[in-house]
VMD Tcl script that draws the C-alpha trace (Angstrom):
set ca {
  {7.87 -8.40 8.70}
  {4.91 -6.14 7.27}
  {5.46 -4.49 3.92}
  {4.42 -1.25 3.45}
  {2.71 -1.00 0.00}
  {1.52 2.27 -1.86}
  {-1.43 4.56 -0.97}
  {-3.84 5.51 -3.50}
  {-5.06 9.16 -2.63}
  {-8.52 9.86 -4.55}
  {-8.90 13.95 -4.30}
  {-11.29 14.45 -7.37}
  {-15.23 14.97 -6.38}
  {-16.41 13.74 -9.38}
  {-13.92 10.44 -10.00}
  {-15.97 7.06 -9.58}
  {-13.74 3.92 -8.17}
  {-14.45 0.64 -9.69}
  {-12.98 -2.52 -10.23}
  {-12.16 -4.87 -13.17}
  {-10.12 -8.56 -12.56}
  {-7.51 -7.32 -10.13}
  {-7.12 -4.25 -10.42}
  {-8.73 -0.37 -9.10}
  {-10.28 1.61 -12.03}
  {-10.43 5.26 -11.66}
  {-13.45 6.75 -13.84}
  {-13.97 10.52 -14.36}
  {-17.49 11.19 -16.76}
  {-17.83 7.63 -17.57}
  {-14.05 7.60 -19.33}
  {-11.59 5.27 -17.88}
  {-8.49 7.99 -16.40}
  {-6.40 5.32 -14.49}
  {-5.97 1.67 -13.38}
  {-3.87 0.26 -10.40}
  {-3.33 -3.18 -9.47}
  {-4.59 -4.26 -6.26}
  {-1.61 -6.18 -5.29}
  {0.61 -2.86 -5.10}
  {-2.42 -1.28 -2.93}
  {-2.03 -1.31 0.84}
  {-4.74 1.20 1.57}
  {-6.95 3.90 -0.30}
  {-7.63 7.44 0.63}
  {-10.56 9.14 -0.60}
  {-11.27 13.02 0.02}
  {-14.67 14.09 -1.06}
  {-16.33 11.15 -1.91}
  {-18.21 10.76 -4.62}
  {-18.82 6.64 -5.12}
  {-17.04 3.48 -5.47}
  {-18.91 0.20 -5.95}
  {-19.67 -2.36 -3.54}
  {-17.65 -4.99 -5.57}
  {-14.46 -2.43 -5.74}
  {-15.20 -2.46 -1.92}
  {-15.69 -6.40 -1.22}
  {-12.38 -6.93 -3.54}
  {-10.26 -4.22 -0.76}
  {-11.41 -5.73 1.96}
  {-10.60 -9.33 0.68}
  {-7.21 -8.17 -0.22}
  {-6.56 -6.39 2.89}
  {-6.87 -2.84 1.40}
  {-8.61 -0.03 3.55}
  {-11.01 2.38 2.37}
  {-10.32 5.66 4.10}
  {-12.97 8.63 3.74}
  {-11.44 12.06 4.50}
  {-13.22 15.29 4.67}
  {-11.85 18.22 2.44}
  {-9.83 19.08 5.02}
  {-7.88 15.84 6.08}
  {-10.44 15.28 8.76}
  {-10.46 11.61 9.19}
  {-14.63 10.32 8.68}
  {-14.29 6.23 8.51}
  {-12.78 3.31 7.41}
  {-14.01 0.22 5.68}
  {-12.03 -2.81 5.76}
  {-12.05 -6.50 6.05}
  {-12.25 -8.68 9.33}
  {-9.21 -7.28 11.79}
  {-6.19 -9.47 12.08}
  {-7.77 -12.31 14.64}
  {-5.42 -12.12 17.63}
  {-7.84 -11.75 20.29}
  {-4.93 -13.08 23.25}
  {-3.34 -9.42 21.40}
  {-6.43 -7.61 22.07}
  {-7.23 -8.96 25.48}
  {-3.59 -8.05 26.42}
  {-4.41 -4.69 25.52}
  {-7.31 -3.74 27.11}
  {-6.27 -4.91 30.37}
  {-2.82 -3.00 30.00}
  {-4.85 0.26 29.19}
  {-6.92 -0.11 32.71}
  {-3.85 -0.88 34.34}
  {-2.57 2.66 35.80}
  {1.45 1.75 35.93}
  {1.34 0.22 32.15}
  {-0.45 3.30 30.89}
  {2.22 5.60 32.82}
  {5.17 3.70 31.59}
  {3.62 3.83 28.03}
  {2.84 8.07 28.34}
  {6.14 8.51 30.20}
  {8.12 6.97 26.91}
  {6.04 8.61 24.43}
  {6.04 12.13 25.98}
  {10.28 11.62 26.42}
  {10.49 10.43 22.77}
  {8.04 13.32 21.77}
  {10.14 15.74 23.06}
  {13.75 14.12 21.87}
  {12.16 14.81 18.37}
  {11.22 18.47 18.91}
  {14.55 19.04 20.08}
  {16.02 17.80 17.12}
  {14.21 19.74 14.95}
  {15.36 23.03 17.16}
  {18.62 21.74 17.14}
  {18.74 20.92 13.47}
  {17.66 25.14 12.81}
  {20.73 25.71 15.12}
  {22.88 23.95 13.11}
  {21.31 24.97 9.24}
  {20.04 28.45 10.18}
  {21.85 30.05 12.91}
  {22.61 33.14 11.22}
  {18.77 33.78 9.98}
  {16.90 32.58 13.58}
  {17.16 34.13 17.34}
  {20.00 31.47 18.48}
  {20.55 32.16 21.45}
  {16.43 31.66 21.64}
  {16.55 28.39 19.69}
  {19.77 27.18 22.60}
  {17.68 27.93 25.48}
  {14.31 26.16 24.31}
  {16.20 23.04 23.43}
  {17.93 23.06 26.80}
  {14.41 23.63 28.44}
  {13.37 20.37 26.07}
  {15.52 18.35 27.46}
  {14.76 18.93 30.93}
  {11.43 18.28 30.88}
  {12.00 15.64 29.02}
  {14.06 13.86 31.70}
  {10.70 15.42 34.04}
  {8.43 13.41 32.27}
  {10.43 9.92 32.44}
  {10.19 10.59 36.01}
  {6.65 12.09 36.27}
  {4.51 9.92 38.33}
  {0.79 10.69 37.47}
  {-0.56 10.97 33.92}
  {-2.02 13.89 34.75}
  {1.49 15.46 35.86}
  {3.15 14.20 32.01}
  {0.21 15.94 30.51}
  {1.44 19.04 32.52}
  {4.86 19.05 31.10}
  {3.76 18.07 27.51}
  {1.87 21.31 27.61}
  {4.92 23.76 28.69}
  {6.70 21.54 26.58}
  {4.19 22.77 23.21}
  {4.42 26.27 24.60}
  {7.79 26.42 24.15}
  {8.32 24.29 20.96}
  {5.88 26.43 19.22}
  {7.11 29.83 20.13}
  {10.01 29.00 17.59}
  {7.61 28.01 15.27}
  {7.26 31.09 13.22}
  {10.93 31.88 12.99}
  {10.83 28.17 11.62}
  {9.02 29.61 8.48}
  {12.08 31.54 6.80}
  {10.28 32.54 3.38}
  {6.59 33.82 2.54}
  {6.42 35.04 6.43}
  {3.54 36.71 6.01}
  {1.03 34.30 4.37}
  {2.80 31.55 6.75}
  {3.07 33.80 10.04}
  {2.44 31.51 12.94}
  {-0.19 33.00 15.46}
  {-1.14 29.61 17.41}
  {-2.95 26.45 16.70}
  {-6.21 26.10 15.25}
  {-7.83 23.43 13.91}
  {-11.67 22.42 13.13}
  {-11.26 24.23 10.56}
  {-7.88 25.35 10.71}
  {-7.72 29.29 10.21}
  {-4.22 29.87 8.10}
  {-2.87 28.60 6.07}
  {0.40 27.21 7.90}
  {-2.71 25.72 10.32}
  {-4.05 23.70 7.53}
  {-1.05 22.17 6.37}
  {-0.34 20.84 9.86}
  {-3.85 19.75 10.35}
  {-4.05 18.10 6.97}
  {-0.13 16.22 7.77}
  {-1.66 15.31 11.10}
  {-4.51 13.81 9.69}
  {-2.73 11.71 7.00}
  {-0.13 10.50 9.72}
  {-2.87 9.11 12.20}
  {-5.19 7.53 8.92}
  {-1.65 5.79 8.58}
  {-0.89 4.76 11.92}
  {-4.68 3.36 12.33}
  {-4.57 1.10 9.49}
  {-1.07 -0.56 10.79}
  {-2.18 -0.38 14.17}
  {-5.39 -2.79 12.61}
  {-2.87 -4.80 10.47}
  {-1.54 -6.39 13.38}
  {-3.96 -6.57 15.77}
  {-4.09 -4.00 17.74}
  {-7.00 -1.84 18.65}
  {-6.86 1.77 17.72}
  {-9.27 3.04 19.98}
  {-7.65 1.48 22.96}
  {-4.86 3.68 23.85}
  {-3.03 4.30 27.29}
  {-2.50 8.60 27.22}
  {-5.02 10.05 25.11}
  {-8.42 9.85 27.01}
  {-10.63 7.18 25.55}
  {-13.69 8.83 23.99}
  {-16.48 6.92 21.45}
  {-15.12 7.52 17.87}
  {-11.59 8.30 19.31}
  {-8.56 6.48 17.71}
  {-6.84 7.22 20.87}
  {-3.82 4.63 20.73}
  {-3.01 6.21 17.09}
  {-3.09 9.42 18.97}
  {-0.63 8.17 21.28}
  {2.00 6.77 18.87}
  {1.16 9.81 16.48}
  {2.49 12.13 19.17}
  {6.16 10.49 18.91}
  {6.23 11.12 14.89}
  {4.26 14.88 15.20}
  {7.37 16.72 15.00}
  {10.00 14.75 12.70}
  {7.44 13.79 9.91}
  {4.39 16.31 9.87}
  {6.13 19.70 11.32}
  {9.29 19.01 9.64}
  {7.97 17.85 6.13}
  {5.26 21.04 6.18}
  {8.26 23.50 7.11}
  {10.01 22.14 4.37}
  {7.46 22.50 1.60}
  {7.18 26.26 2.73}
  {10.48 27.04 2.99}
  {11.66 25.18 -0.09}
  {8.76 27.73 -1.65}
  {6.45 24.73 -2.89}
  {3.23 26.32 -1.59}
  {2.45 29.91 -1.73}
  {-0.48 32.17 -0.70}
  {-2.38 30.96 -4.26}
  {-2.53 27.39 -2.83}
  {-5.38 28.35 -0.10}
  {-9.36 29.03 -0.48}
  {-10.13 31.47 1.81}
  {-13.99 30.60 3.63}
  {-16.42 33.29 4.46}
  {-16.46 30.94 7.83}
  {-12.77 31.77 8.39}
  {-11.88 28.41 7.29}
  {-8.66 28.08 4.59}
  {-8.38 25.12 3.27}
  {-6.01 23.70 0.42}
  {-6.81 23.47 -2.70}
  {-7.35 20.65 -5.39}
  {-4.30 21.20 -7.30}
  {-2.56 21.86 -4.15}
  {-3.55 19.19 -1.91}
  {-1.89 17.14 -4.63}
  {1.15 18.78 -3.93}
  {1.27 17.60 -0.53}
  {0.41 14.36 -1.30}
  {2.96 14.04 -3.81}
  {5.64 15.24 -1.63}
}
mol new
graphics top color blue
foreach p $ca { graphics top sphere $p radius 0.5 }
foreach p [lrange $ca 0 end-1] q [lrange $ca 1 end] { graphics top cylinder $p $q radius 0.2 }
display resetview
């Protein structure tokens, strides 16, 4: 069994990452700030880089760390690691399931179902919490609607047909979404999604939680062998980390929607938290995206 070590989240522009024996020094204006060991390390996440030496690299990638570089807004850039885990039968396996137009339906038809078990919950969860603060009658008939079209898409036949029902599916699930928010409703109010840059600020949490999630789910999918740009329902594309796509769409709701919702509603990130672009862009800031890390 793999064990999941601890992240190391770099957010500081003007840090500098080096190494000393075994362990990650952090270095801000040539003082020494912080110091982790490398053996607690299972990856590193670095938002607006700024440097880290090619010996602090070499030592990750010997001890199996990954370098992750992040743009200011959670958009994943690269990764630098070490040699992939070697299982090439693994990899072969793979590839020739993803061409392979019943393994890839199979595949989409249980990650679409399990996709939508999980936004039901989370509907059915604000039933049970929030009834007398949400439309429930509202919240009752979208989770009935989920679970129909759930039971469509184990039975869909074409991938292009489960794409069809994941998208009424999102319709639906996301016209709750801004009776979801039940404090700060106006600096949260849900409009849609937008992303590239995200344009509100309840926009660029998700964006920035969705980000995180599939840096994660890349780096395991490496660990053990797999591929991450081999997937079976997200359309392969160069650059595309299309089988983290697919597993990220199972875990979307119950650990990015649901841990964003709570920060807002629990009040941990107010209107003060956001730069506001002349682009349109809002983005978190600093001190904030350290928030969200931490929690």
């Amino acid at each position: 069994m793999r064990k999941l070590l601890n992240t190391l989240f770099v957010t500081k522009s003007d840090v500098y990452l080096g190494v000393e024996g075994e362990n990650i020094l952090i270095r801000e204006d040539g003082k020494l700030r912080a110091r982790f060991p490398l053996h607690n390390l299972e990856s590193i996440v670095i938002f607006n880089y700024n440097g880290i030496s090619p010996h602090t690299m070499q030592k990750c990638m010997e001890n199996g760390i990954g370098i992750n570089f992040l743009s200011e807004t959670g958009y994943y850039l690269g990764t630098v690691s070490g040699y992939p885990n070697g299982n090439v039968l693994l990899r072969k396996r793979q590839t020739l399931m993803s061409v392979d137009p019943e393994q890839c339906l199979k595949i989409a038809q249980t990650t679409i179902f399990a996709k939508l078990y999980n936004q039901k919950y989370i509907v059915e969860r604000f039933l049970r919490q929030y009834r007398l603060r949400i439309s429930a009658e509202r919240f009752k008939e979208v989770s009935s609607k989920l679970s129909e079209l759930a039971s469509q898409a184990v039975a869909a036949n074409s991938l292009e047909q489960i794409r069809g029902i994941e998208g009424t599916a999102q319709v639906l699930y996301f016209s709750l979404f801004d009776e979801m928010v039940l404090t700060n409703k106006k600096t949260f109010e849900y409009i849609g999604r937008s992303r590239r840059p995200p344009r509100d600020p309840l926009n660029a949490c998700l964006s920035f939680a969705y980000s995180l999630l599939a840096t994660d789910i890349k780096n395991a999918l490496t660990s053990v062998g797999l591929d991450p740009y081999i997937g079976f329902f997200h359309t392969d594309r160069p650059g595309r980390i299309s089988l983290a796509l697919d597993l990220l769409e199972e875990l979307r709701g119950v650990m990015a929607d649901r841990f964003v919702l709570s920060l807002i509603n629990r009040g941990q990130l107010t209107e003060k938290d956001f730069d506001y672009m002349e682009s349109g862009a809002v983005l978190l800031k600093d001190d904030s995206r350290k928030v969200f890390l931490q929690a």
